[in-house]
C-alpha positions as YAML, in Angstrom:
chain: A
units: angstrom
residues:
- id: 1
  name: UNK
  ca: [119.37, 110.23, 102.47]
- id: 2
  name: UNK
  ca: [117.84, 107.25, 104.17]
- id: 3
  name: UNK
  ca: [114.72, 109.28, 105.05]
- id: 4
  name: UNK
  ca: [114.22, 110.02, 101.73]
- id: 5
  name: UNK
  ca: [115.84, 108.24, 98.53]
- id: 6
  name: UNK
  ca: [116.10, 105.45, 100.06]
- id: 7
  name: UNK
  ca: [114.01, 104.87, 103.42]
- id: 8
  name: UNK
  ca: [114.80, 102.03, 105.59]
- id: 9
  name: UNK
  ca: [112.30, 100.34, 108.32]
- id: 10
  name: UNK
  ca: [111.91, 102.32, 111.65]
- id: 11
  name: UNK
  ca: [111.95, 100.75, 114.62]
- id: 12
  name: UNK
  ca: [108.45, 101.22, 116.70]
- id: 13
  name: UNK
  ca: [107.69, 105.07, 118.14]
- id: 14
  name: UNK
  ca: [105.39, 105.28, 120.77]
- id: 15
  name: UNK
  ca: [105.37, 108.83, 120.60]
- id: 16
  name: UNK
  ca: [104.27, 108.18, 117.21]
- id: 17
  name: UNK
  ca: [101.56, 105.39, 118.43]
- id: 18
  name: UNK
  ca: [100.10, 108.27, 120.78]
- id: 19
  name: UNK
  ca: [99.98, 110.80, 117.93]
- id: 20
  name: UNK
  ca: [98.23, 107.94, 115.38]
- id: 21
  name: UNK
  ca: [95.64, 107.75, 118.19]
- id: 22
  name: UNK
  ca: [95.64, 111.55, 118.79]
- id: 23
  name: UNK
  ca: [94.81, 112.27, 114.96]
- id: 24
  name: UNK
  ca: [92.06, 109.86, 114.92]
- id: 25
  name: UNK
  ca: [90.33, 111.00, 117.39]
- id: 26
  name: UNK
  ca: [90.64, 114.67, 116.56]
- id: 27
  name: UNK
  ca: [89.33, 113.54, 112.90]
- id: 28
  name: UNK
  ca: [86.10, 111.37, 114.20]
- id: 29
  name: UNK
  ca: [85.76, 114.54, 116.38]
- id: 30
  name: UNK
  ca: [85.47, 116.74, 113.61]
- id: 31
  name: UNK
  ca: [83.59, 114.44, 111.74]
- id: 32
  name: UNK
  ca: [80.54, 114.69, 114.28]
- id: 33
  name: UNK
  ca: [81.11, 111.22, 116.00]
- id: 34
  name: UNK
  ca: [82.52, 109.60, 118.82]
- id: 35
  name: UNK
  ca: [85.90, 108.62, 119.53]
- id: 36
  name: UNK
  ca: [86.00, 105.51, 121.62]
- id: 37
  name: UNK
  ca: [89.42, 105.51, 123.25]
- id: 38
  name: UNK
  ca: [91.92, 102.72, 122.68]
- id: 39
  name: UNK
  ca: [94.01, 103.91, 125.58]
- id: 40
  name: UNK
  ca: [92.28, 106.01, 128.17]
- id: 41
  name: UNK
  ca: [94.48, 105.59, 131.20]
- id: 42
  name: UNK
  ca: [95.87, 108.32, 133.13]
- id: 43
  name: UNK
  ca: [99.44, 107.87, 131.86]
- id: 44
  name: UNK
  ca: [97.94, 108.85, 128.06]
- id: 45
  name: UNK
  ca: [100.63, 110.80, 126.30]
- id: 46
  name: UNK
  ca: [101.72, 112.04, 129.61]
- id: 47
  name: UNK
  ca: [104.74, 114.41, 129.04]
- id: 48
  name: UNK
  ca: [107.08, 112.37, 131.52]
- id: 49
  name: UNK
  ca: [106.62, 109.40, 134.01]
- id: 50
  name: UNK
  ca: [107.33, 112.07, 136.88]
- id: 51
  name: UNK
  ca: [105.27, 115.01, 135.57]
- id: 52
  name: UNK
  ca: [101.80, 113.77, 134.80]
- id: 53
  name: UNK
  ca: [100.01, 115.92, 132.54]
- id: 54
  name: UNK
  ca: [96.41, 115.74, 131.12]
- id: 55
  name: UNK
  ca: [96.07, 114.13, 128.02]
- id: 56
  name: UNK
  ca: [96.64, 116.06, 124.71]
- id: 57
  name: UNK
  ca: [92.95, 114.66, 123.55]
- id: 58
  name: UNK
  ca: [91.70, 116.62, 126.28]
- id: 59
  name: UNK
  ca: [93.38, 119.28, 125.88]
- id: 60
  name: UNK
  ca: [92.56, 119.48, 122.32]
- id: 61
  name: UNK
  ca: [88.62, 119.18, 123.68]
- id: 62
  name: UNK
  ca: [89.44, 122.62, 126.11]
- id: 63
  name: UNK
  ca: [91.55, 124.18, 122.75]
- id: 64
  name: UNK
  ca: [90.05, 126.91, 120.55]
- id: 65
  name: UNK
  ca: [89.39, 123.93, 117.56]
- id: 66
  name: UNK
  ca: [87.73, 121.87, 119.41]
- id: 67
  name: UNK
  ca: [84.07, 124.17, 118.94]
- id: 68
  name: UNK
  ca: [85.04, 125.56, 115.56]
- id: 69
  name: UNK
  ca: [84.04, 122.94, 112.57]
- id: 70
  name: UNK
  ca: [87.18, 122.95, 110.03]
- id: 71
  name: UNK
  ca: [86.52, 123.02, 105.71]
- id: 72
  name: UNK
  ca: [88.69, 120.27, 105.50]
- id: 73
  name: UNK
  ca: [90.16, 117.32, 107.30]
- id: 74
  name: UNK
  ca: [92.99, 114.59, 107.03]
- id: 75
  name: UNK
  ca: [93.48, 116.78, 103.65]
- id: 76
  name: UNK
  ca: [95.98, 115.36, 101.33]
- id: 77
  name: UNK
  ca: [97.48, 117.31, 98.51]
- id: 78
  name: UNK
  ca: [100.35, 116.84, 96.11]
- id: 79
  name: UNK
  ca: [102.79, 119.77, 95.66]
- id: 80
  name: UNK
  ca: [104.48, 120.03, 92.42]
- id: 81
  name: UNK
  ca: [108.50, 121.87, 93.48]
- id: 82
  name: UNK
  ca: [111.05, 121.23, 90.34]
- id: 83
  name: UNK
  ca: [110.93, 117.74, 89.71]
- id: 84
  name: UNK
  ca: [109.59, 116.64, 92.54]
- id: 85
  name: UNK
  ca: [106.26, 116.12, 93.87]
- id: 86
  name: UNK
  ca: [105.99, 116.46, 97.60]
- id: 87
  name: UNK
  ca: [103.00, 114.20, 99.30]
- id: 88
  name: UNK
  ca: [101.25, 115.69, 102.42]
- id: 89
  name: UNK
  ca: [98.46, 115.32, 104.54]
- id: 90
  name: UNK
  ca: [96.85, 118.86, 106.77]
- id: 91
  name: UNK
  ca: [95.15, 118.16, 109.60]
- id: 92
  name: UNK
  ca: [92.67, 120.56, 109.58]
- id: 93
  name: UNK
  ca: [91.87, 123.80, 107.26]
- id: 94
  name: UNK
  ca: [89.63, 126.09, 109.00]
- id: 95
  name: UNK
  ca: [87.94, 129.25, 106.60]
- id: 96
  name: UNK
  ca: [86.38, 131.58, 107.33]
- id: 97
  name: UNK
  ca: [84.93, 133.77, 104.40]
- id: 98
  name: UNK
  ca: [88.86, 134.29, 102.59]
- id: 99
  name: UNK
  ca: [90.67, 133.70, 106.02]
- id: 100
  name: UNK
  ca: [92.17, 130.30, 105.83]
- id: 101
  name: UNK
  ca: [93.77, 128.99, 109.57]
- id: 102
  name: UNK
  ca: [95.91, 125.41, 108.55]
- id: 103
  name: UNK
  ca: [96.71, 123.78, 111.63]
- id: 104
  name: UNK
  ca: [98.99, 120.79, 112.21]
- id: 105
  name: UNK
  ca: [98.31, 118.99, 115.95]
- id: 106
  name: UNK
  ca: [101.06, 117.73, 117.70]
- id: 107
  name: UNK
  ca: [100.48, 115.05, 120.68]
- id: 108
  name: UNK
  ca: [104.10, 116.73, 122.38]
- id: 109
  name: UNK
  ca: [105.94, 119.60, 123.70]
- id: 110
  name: UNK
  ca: [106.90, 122.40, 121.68]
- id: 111
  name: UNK
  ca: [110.56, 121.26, 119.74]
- id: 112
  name: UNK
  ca: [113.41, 123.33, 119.05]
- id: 113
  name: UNK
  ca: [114.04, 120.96, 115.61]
- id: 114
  name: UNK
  ca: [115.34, 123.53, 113.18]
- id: 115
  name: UNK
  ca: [113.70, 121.68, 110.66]
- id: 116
  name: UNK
  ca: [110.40, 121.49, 112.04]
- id: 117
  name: UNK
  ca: [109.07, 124.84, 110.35]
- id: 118
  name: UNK
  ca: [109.35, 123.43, 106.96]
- id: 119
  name: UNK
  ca: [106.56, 121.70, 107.05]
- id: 120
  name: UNK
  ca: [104.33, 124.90, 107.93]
- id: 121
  name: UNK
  ca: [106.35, 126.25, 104.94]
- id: 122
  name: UNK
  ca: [104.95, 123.53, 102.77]
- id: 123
  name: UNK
  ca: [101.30, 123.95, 103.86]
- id: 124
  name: UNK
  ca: [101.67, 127.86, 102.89]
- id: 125
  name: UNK
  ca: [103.32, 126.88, 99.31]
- id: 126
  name: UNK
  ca: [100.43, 124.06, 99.00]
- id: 127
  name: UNK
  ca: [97.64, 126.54, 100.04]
- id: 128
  name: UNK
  ca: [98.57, 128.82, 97.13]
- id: 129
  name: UNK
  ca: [99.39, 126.35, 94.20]
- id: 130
  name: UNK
  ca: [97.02, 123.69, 95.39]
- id: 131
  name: UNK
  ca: [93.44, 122.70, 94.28]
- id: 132
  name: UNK
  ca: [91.48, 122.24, 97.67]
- id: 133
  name: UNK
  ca: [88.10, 123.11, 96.05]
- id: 134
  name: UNK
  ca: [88.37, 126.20, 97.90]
- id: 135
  name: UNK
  ca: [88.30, 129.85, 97.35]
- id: 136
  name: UNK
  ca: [91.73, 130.88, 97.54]
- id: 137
  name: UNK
  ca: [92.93, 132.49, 100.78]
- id: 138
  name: UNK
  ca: [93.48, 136.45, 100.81]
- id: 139
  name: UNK
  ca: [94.54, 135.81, 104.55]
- id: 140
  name: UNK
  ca: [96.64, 132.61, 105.50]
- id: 141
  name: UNK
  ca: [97.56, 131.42, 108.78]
- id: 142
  name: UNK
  ca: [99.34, 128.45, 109.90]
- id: 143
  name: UNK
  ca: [99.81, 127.26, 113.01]
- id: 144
  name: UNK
  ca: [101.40, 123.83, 115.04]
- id: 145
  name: UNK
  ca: [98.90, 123.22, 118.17]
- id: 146
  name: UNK
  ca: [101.14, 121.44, 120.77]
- id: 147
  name: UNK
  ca: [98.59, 119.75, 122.97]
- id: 148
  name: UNK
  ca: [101.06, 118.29, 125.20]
- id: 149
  name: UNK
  ca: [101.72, 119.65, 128.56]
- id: 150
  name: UNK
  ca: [98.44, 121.51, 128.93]
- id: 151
  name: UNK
  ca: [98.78, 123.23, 125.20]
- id: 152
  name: UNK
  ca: [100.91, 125.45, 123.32]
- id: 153
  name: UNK
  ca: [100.47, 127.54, 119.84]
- id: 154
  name: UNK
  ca: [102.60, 128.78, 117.62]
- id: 155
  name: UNK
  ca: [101.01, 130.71, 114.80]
- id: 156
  name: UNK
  ca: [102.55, 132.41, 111.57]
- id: 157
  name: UNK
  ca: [100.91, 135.22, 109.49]
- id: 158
  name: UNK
  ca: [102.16, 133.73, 105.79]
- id: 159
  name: UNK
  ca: [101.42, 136.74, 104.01]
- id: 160
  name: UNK
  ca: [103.01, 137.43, 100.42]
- id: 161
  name: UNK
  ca: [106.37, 137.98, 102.24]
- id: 162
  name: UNK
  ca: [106.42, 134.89, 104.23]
- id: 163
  name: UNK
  ca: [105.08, 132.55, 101.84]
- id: 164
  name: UNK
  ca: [107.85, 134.17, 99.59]
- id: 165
  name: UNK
  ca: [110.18, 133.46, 102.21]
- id: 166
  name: UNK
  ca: [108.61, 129.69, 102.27]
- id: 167
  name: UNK
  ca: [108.90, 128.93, 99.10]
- id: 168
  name: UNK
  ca: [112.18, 129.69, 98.80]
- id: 169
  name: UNK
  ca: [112.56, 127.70, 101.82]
- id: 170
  name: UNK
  ca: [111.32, 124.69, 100.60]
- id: 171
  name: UNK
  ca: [113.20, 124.89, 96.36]
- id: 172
  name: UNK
  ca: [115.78, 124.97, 98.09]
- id: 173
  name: UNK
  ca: [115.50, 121.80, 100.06]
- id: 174
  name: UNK
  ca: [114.26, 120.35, 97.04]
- id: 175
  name: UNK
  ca: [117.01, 120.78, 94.77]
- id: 176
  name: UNK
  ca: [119.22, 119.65, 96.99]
- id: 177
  name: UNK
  ca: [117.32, 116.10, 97.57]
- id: 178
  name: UNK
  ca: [117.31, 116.28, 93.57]
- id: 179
  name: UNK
  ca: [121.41, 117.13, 93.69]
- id: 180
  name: UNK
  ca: [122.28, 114.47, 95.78]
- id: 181
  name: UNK
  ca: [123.63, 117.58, 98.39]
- id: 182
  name: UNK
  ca: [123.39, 115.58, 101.81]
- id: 183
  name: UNK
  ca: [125.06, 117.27, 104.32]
- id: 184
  name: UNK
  ca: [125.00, 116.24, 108.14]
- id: 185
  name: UNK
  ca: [123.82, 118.42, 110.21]
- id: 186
  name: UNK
  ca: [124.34, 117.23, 113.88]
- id: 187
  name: UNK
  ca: [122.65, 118.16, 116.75]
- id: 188
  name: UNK
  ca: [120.33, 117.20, 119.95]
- id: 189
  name: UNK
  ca: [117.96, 115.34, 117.44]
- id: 190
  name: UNK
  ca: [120.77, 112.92, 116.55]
- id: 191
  name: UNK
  ca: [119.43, 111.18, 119.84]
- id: 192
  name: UNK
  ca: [116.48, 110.05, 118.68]
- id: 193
  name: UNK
  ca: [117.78, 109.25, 114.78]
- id: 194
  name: UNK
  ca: [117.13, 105.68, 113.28]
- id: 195
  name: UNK
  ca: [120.28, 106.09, 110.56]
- id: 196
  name: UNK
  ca: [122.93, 107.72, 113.69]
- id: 197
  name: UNK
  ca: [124.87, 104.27, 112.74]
- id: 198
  name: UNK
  ca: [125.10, 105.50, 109.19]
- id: 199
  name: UNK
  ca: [126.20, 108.85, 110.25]
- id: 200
  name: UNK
  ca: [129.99, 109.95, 111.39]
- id: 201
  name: UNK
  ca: [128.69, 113.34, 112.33]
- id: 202
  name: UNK
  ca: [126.46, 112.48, 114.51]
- id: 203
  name: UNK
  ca: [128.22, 109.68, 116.24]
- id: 204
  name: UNK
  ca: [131.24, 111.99, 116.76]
- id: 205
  name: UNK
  ca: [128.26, 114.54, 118.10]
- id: 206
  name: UNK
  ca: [127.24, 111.88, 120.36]
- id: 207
  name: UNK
  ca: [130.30, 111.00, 121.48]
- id: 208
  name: UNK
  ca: [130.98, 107.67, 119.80]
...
């Protein structure tokens, strides 16, 4: 509820800092210039204090992307669902004559967030409906590049079936925003949740 009808501040991320920085440089990157670091030291979005890592620019720079020139970048779109109109932003689209590849870049680890896939979802549900001033894909793929700890992907084939699947996926999420229906669902991510002191569920999950 407070992440969505009715969002209050949130206190400073650096995770979030490091993938602000991340995006920008991928995008000047793709853009043909050069990204002049803000932060170029060796601790850059190192994975732990304990466990240096390289950085997830660089490893974006030795990643499959990195040589391949994308359609679109920093794409926004608006996706009509019921009454609602979900706002998003794609990293990259790459085509490739009807083969469309959308690819979200993540500065961390892989998660185990439940949630997380929805937002794959909604870039499947946006590449069909949506206007990109693009031939529409006959073969979608979309994939979360985890540049963190040396570089992970995780890729899904949203044919017919999937996108179906997606869809559904994300009405449903929708209507219950538009219902009001705001379950808690506790878990590991209660950790790192801004509204936890709003939340019985997952104080109790927390133990306190």
């Amino acid at each position: 509820y407070w992440s969505e009808v009715d969002p209050l501040p949130r206190r400073l991320n650096p995770a979030a800092v490091r993938g602000t920085e991340l995006h920008r440089r991928i995008e000047l990157h793709q853009k043909g210039m050069i990204p002049l670091p803000i932060d170029d030291t060796p601790s850059y979005d190192a994975v732990a204090e304990d466990d240096w890592s390289p950085g997830a620019y660089d490893t974006y720079l030795r990643s499959r992307f990195a040589d391949r020139q994308a359609a679109l970048v920093e794409q926004p779109f608006n996706l009509e669902v019921g009454r609602t109109v979900i706002r998003g932003r794609i990293d990259a689209i790459y085509v490739e004559g009807d083969r469309w590849e959308i690819v979200d870049f993540k500065s961390g680890l892989p998660s185990d967030d439940p949630n997380r896939l929805v937002q794959l979802q909604a870039y499947a549900v946006a590449a069909n409906d949506v206007d990109f001033g693009l031939p529409s894909p006959a073969d979608l793929r979309v994939t979360f590049a985890y540049l963190g700890g040396g570089g992970h992907e995780e890729t899904h084939v949203a044919d017919r079936g999937w996108t179906e699947r997606a869809r559904d996926a994300v009405t449903g999420l929708v209507s219950g925003i538009e219902s009001g229906a705001f379950e808690e669902t506790p878990g590991t991510w209660c950790r790192h949740c801004d509204f936890v002191r709003f939340c019985p569920a997952g104080r109790e999950f927390l133990g306190g």
